[in-house]
N, C-alpha and C positions, 0 to 999 in steps of 0.2 A: 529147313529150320522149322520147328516145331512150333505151332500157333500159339502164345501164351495171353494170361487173360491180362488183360490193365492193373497193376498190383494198387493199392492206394499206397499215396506218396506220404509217408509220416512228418509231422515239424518238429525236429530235435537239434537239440544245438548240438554242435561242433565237440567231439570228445566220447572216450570210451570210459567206463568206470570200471571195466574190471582188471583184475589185478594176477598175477602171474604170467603164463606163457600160453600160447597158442600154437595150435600146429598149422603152417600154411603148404602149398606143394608148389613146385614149379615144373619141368619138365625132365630135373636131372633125379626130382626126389622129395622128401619131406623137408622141411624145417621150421625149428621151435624159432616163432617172436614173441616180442616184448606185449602182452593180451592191451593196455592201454594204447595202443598204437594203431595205425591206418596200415602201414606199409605189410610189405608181403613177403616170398620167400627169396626172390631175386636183390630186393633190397639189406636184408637183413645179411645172405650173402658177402653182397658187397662191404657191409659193416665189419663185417670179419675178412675179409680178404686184402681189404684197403683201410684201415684203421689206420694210416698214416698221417702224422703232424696234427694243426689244429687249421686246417685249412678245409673251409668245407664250400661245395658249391654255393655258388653267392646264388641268394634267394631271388636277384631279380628273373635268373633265368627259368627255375620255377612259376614266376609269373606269369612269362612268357611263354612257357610249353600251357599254362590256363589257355590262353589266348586261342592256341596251336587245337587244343583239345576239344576245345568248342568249337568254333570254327568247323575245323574236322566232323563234329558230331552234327552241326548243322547240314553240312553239304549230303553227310551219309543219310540223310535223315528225310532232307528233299528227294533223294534219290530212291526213295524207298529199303534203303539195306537197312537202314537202323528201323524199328517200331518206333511211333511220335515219341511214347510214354518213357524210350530208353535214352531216344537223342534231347529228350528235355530234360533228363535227369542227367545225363552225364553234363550239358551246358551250366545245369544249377551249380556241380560240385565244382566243376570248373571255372566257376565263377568263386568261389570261395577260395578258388588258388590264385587266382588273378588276385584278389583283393589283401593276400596274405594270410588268411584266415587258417590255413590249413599250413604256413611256414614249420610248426615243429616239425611235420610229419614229413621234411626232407633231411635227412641227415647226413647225408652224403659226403663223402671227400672228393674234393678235387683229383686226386690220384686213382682215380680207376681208370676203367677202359678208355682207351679213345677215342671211339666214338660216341662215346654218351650214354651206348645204351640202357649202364645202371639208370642212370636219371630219370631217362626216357620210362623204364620199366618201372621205377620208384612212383613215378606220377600215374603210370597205368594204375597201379596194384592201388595208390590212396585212392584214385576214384573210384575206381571198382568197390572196394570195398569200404568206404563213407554210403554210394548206392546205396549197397546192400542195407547198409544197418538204416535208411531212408526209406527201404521198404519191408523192415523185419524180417529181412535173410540171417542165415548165419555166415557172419565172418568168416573169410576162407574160402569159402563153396566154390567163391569165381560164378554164382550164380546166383540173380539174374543177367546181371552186367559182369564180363569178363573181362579183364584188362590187356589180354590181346585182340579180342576176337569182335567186342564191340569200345574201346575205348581205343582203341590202337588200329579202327578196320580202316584199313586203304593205305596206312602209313606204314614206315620204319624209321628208327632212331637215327640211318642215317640220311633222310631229309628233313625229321622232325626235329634233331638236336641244330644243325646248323639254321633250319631256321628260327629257333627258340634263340640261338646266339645273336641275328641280327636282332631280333624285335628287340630283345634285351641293350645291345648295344648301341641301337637307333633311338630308344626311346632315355637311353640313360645318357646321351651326345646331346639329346635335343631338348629336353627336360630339365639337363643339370650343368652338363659342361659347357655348352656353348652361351646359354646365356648368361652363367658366371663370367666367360670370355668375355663377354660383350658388356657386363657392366663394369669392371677393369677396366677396357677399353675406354669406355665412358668416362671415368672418373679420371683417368694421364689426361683423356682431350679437354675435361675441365680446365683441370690443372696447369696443361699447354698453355691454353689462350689465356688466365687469368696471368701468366708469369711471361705472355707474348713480349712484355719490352721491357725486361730486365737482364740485364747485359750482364756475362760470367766470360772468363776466360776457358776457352774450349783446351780436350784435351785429345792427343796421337801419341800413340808409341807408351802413353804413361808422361809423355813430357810437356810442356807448354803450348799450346798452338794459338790460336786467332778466334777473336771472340766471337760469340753466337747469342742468342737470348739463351733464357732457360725454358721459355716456350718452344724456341726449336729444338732443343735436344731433347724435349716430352715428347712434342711432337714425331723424332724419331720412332719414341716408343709406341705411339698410337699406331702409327703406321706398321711397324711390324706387326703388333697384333692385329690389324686390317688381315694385310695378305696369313697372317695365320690360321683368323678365324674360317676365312674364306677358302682358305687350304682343307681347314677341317669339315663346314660345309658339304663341301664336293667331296669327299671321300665318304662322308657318313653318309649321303643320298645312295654312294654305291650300295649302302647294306638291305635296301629297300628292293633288291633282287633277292628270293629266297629259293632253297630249295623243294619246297612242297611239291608232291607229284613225283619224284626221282625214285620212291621206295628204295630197297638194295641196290642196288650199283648205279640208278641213273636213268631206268629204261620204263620204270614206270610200272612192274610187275605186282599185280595183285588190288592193283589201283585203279578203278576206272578212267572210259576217256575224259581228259578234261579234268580231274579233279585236282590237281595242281592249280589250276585257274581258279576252280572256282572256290576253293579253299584261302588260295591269294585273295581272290574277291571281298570276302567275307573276312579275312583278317583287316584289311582294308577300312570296315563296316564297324568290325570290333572297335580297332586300336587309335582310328582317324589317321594312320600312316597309308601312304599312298603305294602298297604291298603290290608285288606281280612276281608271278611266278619265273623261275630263270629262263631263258633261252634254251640254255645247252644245262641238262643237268650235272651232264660228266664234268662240267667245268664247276659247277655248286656243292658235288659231292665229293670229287678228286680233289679239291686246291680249297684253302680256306682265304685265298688271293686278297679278296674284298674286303673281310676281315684283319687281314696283314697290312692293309693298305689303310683303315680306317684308324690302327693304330700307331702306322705311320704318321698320320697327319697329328695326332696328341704328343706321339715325340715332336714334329715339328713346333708347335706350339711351348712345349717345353723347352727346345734350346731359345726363344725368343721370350719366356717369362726366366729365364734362370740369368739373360745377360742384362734385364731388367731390372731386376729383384737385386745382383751382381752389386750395380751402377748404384742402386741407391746407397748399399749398405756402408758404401765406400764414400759417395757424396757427403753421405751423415757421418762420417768417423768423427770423434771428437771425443769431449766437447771441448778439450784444447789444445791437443798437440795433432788432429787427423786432418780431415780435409775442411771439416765445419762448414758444409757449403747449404747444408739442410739441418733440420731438425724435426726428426719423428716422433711421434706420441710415445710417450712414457707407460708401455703397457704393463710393464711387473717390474721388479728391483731385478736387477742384471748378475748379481755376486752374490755367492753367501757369505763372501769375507771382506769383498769391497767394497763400505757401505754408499749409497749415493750414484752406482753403477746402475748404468743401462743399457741393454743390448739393441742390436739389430733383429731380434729374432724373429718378428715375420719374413723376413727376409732370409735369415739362415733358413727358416722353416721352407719357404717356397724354391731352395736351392737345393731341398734335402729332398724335397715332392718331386723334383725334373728330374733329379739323379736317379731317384725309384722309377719314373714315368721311362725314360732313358734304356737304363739295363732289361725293363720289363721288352722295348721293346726288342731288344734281343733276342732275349727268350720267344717271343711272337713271331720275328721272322725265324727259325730256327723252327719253330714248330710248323710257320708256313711253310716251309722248305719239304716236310715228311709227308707232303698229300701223294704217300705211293700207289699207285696205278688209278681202282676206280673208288678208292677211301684216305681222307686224312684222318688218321688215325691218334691225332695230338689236339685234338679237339679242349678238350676242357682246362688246361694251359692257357689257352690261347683268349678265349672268354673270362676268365678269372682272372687274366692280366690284363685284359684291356677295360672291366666293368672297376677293377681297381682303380686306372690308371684315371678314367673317365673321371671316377666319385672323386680323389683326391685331387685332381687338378679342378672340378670344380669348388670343392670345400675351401681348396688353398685361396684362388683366385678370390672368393668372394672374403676370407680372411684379410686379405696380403690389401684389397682394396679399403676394406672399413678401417683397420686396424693400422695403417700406414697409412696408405697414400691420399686417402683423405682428409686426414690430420696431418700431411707435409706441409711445412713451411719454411721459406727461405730466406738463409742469411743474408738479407741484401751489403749488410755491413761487410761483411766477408769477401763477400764479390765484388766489392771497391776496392778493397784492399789488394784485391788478387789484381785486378783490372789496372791499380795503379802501378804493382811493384813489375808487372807485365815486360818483358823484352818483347816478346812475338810480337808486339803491337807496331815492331818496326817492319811488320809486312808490309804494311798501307804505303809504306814512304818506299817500298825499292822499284813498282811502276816510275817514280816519280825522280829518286836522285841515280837510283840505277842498283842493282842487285849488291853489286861488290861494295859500294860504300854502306848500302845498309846493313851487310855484313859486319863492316868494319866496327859500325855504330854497336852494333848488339854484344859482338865482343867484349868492347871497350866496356859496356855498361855493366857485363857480367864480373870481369876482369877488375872492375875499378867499385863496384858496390855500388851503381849510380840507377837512380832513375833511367829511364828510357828515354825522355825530354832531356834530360842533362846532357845523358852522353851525345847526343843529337844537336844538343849546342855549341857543344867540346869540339865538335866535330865538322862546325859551319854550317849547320841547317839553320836557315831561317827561322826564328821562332813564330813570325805569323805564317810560315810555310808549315810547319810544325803542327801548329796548332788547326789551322782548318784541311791537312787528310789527317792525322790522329784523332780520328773523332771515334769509339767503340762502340755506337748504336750505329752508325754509318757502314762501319766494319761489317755488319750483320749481315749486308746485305750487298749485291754486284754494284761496280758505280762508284765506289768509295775516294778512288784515287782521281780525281778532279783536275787535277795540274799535268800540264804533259812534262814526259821525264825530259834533261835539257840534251842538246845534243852534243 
């Protein structure tokens, strides 16, 4: 490589002012771009090849190839392959892409190649040529800074895109979705212990069962989301494996020793993620496994916020012929025609988030299914469904928590009522007079339209036997039945 002198580095802001078309080349040939524009001929390409739907790579992963680019240009740079004056200019503009700055100038669809490498080659050709116009080249040249040769030295799209998915996916889990989870979580265990000793009649099957507080059956929920979040946790740290170092198939070609490492290192340094290069790259490049598994654990979180979301909307029916066992904030009028209506709809909303979260992850395992031989080649599917699923289950969660559950409040009146007209309550007494009579009694009381105490009168039970195991905060708890049954 030919010694070139130190160019000075200009201070221009962000943006082209001229107007019509440009010619760029890439290696198949010419093509006319948009002259206001960063991108080059491989991107524009892709604009016409793939102009499908209105779906475009979501810009965190943009972000994330900033990260991947610097990084990259730092390592080449210690190394001696880059000149200082190329690896600090290529970190500067990639820092512009880290920061968003440069978001118009991906325009990409989600529908292209599968392995990424439009993307991959989109963010080559803007930094390359931002460079340029940084040191008053001309647009195009691919010279000073080339977008494969010094923006892309040591890597290829396919170790560079999968690991631009996990940063993308690790830092959108850890940033948004999990600690939306965790304050949800927070706000049921509130809720739990402030409603610990208010006694409701429990429900199986849809039918009557034996009371519980309403703290413990929040508590159920807290706990699910425990083992959920904790589900999610441990799958998202999987993505802190990346590909870096694998180049084409795995083996590491064109890459020096080590620079997977020390590229991990350095992203590490960037991001504050605890980055390391994979073990086996055939397994990082072949299979998007980790990725399939990371979006696993957001489905799981969704079937345990959707039987959640479920339970309230159904607790709050009302306000006078449903369950009326709650009452939810009043956040908009519910009807255009029924005046005085109000819905469930944070809750419809968070039923409608799992079902998207849910189907998406089909689509993810399906596309982890196609890692054929030493490429998966369903790449950008796969990150576009999970950076979805991630943003909308954290938006829903911190919604479904302000906008509900923190404004629930319980009909205690309702839950006497329930607690009184109660048959199950003749659980307590079949330890005690024997299975088959209290059978008898429960019948009778349904049969005859009676209290629970009534029919249990009707029927020879002692009323001060009655009355101290029928007790429904007693019920709550093991222990209840006091009396030994008679022989």
């Amino acid at each position: 490589m030919a010694t070139q002198s130190t160019p000075k580095i200009l201070n221009l802001p962000i943006g082209l002012s001229a107007t019509g078309m440009r010619q760029e080349f890439d290696s198949i040939g010419k093509v006319d771009v948009p002259a206001n524009h960063y991108w080059g001929a491989q991107t524009q390409r892709s604009l016409i090849h793939f102009n499908i739907g209105h779906d475009k790579m979501p810009k965190e992963v943009y972000h994330a190839y900033g990260f991947v680019k610097k990084a990259a240009a730092i390592v080449n740079t210690k190394a001696g392959r880059l000149p200082p004056w190329k690896g600090q200019l290529i970190q500067q503009v990639a820092d512009e892409a880290i920061s968003g700055k440069l978001d118009s100038e991906f325009p990409l669809y989600v529908w292209q190649t599968g392995s990424g490498t439009q993307s991959n080659m989109n963010v080559n050709e803007v930094i390359s040529n931002r460079c340029i116009q940084l040191v008053g080249g001309t647009l195009g040249a691919q010279e000073p800074i080339h977008p494969n040769d010094h923006v892309n030295m040591g890597q290829s799209s396919n170790d560079t895109f999968p690991t631009a998915m996990h940063i993308a996916a690790y830092k959108m889990a850890t940033e948004k979705t999990i600690p939306a989870l965790k304050r949800l979580r927070d706000a049921l265990d509130a809720k739990s212990k402030q409603w610990a000793n208010i006694v409701k009649i429990g429900r199986t099957h849809l039918e009557d069962a034996t009371p519980l507080t309403v703290g413990q059956e929040w508590s159920g929920y807290v706990g699910a989301l425990d083992d959920s979040i904790a589900n999610v946790e441990y799958v998202t740290e999987g993505l802190l494996q990346v590909a870096m170092g694998g180049t084409a198939v795995g083996t590491g070609l064109n890459s020096p020793v080590g620079f997977g490492d020390a590229v991990a290192a350095e992203l590490s340094q960037l991001t504050g993620f605890a980055i390391k290069t994979a073990t086996n790259k055939f397994t990082a490049q072949g299979t998007l496994d980790r990725m399939v598994r990371a979006h696993a654990g957001l489905k799981g979180a969704a079937v345990s916020l959707y039987k959640i979301a479920n339970d309230m909307r159904w607790l709050g029916s009302g306000p006078r012929t449903g369950l009326m066992e709650m009452t939810f904030p009043s956040n908009e009028p519910g009807s255009s025609i029924m005046p005085g209506k109000v819905n469930p709809t944070q809750a419809e909303a968070m039923l409608m988030v799992c079902i998207e979260i849910m189907g998406s992850d089909v689509a993810v395992q399906m596309g982890g299914s196609e890692g054929n031989f030493e490429l998966n080649a369903f790449r950008p599917i796969i990150i576009n469904n999970y950076l979805h699923s991630a943003l909308i289950m954290a938006d829903m969660c911190d919604h479904f928590r302000e906008f509900m559950v923190e404004g629930a409040v319980v009909n205690e009146a309702q839950l006497k009522s329930n607690i009184d007209r109660s048959v199950m309550m003749v659980t307590a007494l079949s330890p005690v007079i024997g299975y088959d009579k209290a059978s008898v009694i429960s019948h009778y009381a349904i049969d005859h339209n009676l209290t629970l105490k009534q029919a249990a009168l009707a029927n020879g039970v002692d009323e001060a036997l009655f009355d101290r195991v029928v007790v429904p905060i007693n019920m709550t708890k093991p222990g209840s039945a006091d009396v030994p049954a008679k022989s």
